[in-house]
Structures are given as C-alpha cells and as structure tokens.
N, C-alpha and C positions, 0 to 999 in steps of 0.2 A: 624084446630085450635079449640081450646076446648073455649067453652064460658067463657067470662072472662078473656081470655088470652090475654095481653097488644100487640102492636105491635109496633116499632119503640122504638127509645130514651126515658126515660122520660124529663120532660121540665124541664131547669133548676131553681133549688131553688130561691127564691127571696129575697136579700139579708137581714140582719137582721137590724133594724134598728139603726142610730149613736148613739153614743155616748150622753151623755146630753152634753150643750156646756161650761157647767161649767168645765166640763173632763176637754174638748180639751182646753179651755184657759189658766189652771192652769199648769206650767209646772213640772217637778218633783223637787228636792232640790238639786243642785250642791254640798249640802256638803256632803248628802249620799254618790252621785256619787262619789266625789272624794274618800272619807274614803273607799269605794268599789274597789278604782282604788289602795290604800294603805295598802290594807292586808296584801302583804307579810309582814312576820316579818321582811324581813332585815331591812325595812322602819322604818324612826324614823318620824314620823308625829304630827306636830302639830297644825291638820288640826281639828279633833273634837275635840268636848265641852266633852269629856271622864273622868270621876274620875278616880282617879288612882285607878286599882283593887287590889294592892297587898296593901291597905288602908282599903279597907271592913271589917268590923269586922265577918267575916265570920262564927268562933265559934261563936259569942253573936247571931246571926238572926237562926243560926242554929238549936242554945238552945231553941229558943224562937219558931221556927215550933215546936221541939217536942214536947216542953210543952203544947202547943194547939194542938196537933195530939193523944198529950197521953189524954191531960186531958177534950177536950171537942170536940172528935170525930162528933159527929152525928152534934152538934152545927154549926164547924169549915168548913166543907163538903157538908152543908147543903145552899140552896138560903137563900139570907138574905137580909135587907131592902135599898131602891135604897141610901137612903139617909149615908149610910155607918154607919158601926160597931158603936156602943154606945161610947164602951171603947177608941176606937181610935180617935172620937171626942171630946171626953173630953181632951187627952192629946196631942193634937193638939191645943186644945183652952187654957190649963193653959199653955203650951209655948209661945203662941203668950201673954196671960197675964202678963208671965214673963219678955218678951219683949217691956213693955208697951203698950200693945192693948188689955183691957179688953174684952172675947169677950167668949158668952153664945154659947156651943156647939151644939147647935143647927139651929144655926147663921152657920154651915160649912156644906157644900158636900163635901164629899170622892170622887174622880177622878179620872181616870188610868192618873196618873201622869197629872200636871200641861196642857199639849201638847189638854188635853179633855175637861180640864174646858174652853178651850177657845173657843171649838168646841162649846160646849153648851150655851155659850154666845153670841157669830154668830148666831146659832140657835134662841136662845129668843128673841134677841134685832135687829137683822139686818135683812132688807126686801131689796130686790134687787137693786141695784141704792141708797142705803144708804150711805153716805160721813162717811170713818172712819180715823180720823188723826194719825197719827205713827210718832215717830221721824224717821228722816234721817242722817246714818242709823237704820233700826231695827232688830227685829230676823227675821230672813225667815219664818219660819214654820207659824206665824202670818200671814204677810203676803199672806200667800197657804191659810189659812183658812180664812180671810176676800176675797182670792179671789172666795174661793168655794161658797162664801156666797152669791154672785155676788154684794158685795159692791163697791164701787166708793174708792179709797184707795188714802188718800194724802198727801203728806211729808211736816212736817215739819221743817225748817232751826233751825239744832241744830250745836253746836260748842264742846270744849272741855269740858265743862260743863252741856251736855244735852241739852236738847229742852230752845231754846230763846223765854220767855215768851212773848217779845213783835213780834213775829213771830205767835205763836200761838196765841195770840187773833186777829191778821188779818186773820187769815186762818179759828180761829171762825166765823167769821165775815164776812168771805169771800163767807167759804161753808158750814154753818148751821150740820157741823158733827152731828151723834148723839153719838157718844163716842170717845172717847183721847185712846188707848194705849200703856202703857210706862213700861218700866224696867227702874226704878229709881234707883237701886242701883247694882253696876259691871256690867253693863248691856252687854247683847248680840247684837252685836259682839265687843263694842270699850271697853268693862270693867271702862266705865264712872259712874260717881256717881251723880246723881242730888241735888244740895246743898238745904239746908232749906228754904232759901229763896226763889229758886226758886218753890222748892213744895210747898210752901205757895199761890207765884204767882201762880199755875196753878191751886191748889185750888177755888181762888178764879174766875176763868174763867170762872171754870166748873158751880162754885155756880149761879155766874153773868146770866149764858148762858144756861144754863139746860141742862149740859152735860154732859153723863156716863164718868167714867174713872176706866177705869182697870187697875192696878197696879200687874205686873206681876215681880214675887221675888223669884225665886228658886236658887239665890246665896246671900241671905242676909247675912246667916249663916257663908257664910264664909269668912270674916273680918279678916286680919292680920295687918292691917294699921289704924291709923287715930279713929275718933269718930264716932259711930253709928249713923244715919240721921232719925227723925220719918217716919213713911211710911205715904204715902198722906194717907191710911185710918183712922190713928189718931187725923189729923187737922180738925179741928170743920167745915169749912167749905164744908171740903171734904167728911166728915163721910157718910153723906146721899147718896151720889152718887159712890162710891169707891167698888169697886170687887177685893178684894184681893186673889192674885192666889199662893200658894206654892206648895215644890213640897218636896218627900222623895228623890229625884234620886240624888241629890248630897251633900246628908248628911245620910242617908243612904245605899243606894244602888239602882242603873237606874232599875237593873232588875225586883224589885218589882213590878213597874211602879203604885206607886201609888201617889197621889199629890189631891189637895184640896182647892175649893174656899170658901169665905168669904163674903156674899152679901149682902145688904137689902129684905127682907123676900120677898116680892112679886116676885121680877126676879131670887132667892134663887128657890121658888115654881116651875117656869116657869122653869127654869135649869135641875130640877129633872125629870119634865114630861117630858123633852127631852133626858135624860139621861135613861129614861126606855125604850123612841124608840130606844136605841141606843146598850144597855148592860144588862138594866134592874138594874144591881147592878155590885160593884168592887167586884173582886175574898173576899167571904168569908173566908178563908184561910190566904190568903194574907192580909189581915185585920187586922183579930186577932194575929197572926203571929207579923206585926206590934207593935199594941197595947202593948201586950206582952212583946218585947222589950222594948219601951218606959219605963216600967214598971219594968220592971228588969235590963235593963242595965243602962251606965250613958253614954247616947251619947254625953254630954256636953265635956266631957274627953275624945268621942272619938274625936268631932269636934275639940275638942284644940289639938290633937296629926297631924289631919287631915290639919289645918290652920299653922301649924308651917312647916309640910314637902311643903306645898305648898306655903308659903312665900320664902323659900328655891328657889324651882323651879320657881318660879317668877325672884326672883335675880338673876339666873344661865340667865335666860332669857334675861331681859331685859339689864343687865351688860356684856351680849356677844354678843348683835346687833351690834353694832355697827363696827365689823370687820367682821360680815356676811353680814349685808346688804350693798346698794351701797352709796358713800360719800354723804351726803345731805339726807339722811334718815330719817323721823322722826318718833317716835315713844311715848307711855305713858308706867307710871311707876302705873296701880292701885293699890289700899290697900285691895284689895281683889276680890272674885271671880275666875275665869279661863282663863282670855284672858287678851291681849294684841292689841289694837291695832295701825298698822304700817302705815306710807304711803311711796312708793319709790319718790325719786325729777321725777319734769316733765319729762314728755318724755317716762318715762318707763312705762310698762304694768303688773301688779302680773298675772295674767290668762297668759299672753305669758311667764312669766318666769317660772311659776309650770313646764309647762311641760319639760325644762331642772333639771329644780328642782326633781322632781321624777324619770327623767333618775340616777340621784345620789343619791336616796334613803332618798328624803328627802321630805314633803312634806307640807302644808300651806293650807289654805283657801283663793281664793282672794276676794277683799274684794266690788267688783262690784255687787253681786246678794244681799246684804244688802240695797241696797237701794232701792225706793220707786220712785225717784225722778231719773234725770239723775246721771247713775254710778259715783263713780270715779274711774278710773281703774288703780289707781297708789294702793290702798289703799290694804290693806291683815289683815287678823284674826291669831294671833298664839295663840294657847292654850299650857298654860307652867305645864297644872296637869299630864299627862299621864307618865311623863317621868319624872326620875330621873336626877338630876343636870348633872350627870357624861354623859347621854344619851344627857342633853337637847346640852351641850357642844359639844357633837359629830355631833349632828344634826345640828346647828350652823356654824362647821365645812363644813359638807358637803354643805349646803346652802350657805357660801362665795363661794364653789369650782365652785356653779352653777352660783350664778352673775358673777364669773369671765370668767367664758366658753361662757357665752352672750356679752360683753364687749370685748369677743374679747382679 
C-alpha cells in the first residue's frame, strides 16, 4: 500500500442541517396546486384569480417596450434606484389623485407586484409571536406571509359585509395586534365590499388602539356595479396609520409583475432597506416599459372595455348557479372585481366535490384554506374573468354533471 492510500469505506456523510422551521410550518397554496392539477386545456376552470389574456392590450405594452428599448437603451438595461422609476411614480400617484387620494410620489415604492409589498411589511413591522388580525375569510398568500414572518395570525368574525367592527374591537382588545389586514374592496376570495361606515369604524379602532392597517386593493379598478367606497387610506383618522397596497397585474397585465405600496415615510424608509436585501430594485425595464404606457396609452378605456367583458362573465356566472350548484345553495352577486363567493347547504363538502368536479373538466377553489379560523367546508371561490360567457355556461354545465354524479 502506497502512503496515503485510504483503506476501507469512507464514513458516511453527516446529514445537512433542517430546514428553518418557518419552512416546515408554512404549507404551500392549494390554489397553485389545484390551477397545476387544471392545465389541460380541455378544463374550464374557475379556480384562479386569472385576467382574461385575450384582454391585454398587448399591441399598447408592446409599443411601449420598444419605445424605451429604442429610445433610452443604456438607461432602460441599466440597475436603477430601489425605490422605483421616477416616471412611474409619478403616474401611479396622479391616478390614485385622480381617485381622490392626493398623494406625493414619493410617498410610493415600486414592487414586484402587490404579493412583495407585503413581504416587505412582515419584514419591517412584524417580530415573531406578533398578533396580526385578518378577516375570516382572507387571501391565502397573506396568510403564507404572516406565517413566514412567524406572526401569531387571528381571525376576525366577518359577515356579508366584511369584518364586524364590533368583532374587531374585541379581538383589539383581546390580542393587542400590531396591525389589521384587509381587502376592503371585491375582496379575495368572497368579492365582498366593506361599506363606508364600516371603514370609518375601523378607522377609528386603529386611530383609538395604535394599530397599523394595510389596506390591500388590486381590484378596485375594477368596478362594473354600484358607487366607489373611499379607501381607509383617505379617512382622516386612518391617514397616519394606512399602507396602501396596488398592484398593475389586473389592470395591466400579471406578467409585468409589478405593483406598489403607499406608506408613512418612516416604515416607507424601513420597506426599502428590506427590499434592497431582497432584489435591490424592480426590473428597470419593466418600469419604464410601464411608465411609458401610462403615458401614451388611455388604460382608462382600456379598463372600461376590460369592466364591461367582465360584468358580462359575472352575469353568465352568477345567473347559472343556481342549476349547477346543489338546491339550497347560496351564493353573492359582486359589483366588481373577479370572484364569487359560494357556499354548498350543510352537509356537503367543496374539497370532496372538486375532485369529481375535475374528473369532468371542471374546476373551482374550495373555499376551506381561506380561512384563518375554523374552515367552513361547504364554502368554494369561482372566478368568472378567465372565461368567456359561452365557456363560463359550459363549465356550469359540466359542474351540475358533477353534483349530480355525487348525489347519486
């Protein structure tokens, strides 16, 4: 044997160490899952939060890369500041003034869509074991991020009308939250609308109680019903404490993925510093691109071509439940946004019915991983934008085929 020459096995490896436990508590998002389980085409699914793609205005975002490809190369290509493009905040902040919320663009961060700014918020505002109150129920992806955050996360009892203010000041009350958050307007998943009054009540909870509230709004825009409701960030008592969250992906287009918060300057600051451990900056590109458009096209006329097809598919929706679903069904009729939500009469289950449901090519969200609190598993999400009236009718169809093969 030559010096140095090993003899026997070597020992084995020593395994690498777990996971953080944040991983392992947080599980992934049933709604991916399913939307993965629904790709084939044959599927008419009304399972994601999806714009309709043959809606994009694909010429105008198109026009508007080249024209920042031709015209400011080196600029466009180039890194550029965390706190997002100049041009883009400006016309992000005369919209939201146009909408009645005065608001200095500098007052906004640039975001990979809505889904980051919340990341960043969790980030600034939340230390482990922190009470965050959500309505019940709320958006998932929330939820994943206050769980990553290892906050303390607690539902509050809302009805057809959003979160019950006298609910939420006992749960104030109860567990010293340090922040509220809500989708006050079509919200995810029940396309509910929190009336004036009550945003005023919660307003004044937050003012009362010293508590953030993030107001997260990426279908405000899209209103086919009814009267616009101010956003909690315009009532005086909410101004000081209010994060207002938008997003481009469903008034422009998802794939940008760009979207944008609205804060008070200090936790605004604190946002940023977290967003440079994070990305450093949103796609320059992507930005100006943006901007650009803004600038040269009239999204307001696209948005009104965009709220009319989907007032349509709302009505194709909601006006054919009731010979899909089973008798004793109940369901809302929103004035905007992209969902519906359903619940089956006692007894039944939406998670055990999908899976007859997509043996017939049909498919839903149930509506049990929305909540916060104990499920209810009668309850399901449809989204009536992806499909055209003539599709959502057919999918409708096949959906009665599947409650009746359950039934028996």
């Amino acid at each position: 044997m030559t010096p140095g020459t090993l003899t026997g096995s070597a020992p084995a490896a020593a395994p690498v160490p777990p996971l953080a436990a944040r991983a392992a508590s947080v599980g992934s998002s049933p709604v991916r899952e399913i939307l993965a389980l629904t790709e084939r085409p044959e599927v008419i699914s009304f399972a994601g939060g999806l714009p309709a793609p043959e809606l994009f205005d694909a010429d105008g975002i198109r026009a508007a890369y080249d024209r920042v490809l031709t015209e400011e190369p080196q600029r466009v290509l180039q890194y550029s500041t965390t706190e997002g493009d100049p041009a883009l905040r400006a016309a992000v902040a005369g919209r939201l003034a146009g909408r009645g919320l005065p608001t200095d663009p500098g007052a906004l961060l640039v975001t990979t869509g809505s889904q980051q700014a919340l990341t960043l918020l969790a980030t600034a505002l939340l230390e482990p074991g922190d009470t965050v109150l959500v309505e019940d129920p709320t958006y998932l992806a929330a939820l994943q991020c206050f769980g990553f955050a290892g906050a303390r996360v607690v539902p509050v009892r809302s009805d057809e009308d959003g979160v019950d203010p006298e609910a939420l000041a006992e749960a104030v009350e109860r567990d010293r939250p340090k922040l509220l958050y809500l989708v006050p307007t079509f919200q995810n998943p029940t396309g509910r609308t929190l009336p004036l009054a009550r945003r005023q009540a919660v307003a004044e909870i937050a003012a009362r109680n010293g508590l953030w509230l993030v107001e997260d709004d990426p279908y405000g825009e899209l209103r086919f019903a009814g009267e616009p409701v101010p956003w909690l960030a315009s009532l005086p008592r909410a101004a000081d404490r209010t994060v207002l969250l938008g997003s481009f992906s469903k008034v422009m287009a998802p794939g940008v993925r760009l979207g944008w918060l609205r804060a008070p300057a200090a936790l605004r600051r604190a946002c940023v510093v977290a967003k440079q451990s994070l990305d450093l900056h949103c796609s320059t590109v992507d930005q100006a691109a943006a901007a650009r458009y803004l600038a040269d096209s009239d999204l307001d006329a696209h948005l009104a071509r965009v709220r009319e097809a989907y007032r349509q598919r709302r009505d194709a929706l909601v006006d054919g439940l009731a010979t899909a679903l089973p008798h004793g069904s109940t369901w809302n009729r929103p004035e905007g946004g992209m969902f519906v939500w359903a619940r089956l009469p006692e007894g039944h289950d939406a998670t055990a019915l999908l899976h007859t449901a997509v043996a017939h090519d049909v498919a839903y969200v149930p509506g049990a991983p929305f909540f916060a609190g104990p499920p209810d598993h009668a309850a399901l999400r449809l989204s009536f934008t992806t499909h055209t009236p003539k599709e959502i009718s057919e999918g409708l169809d096949r959906l009665g085929q599947a409650v009746r093969t359950v039934a028996g």
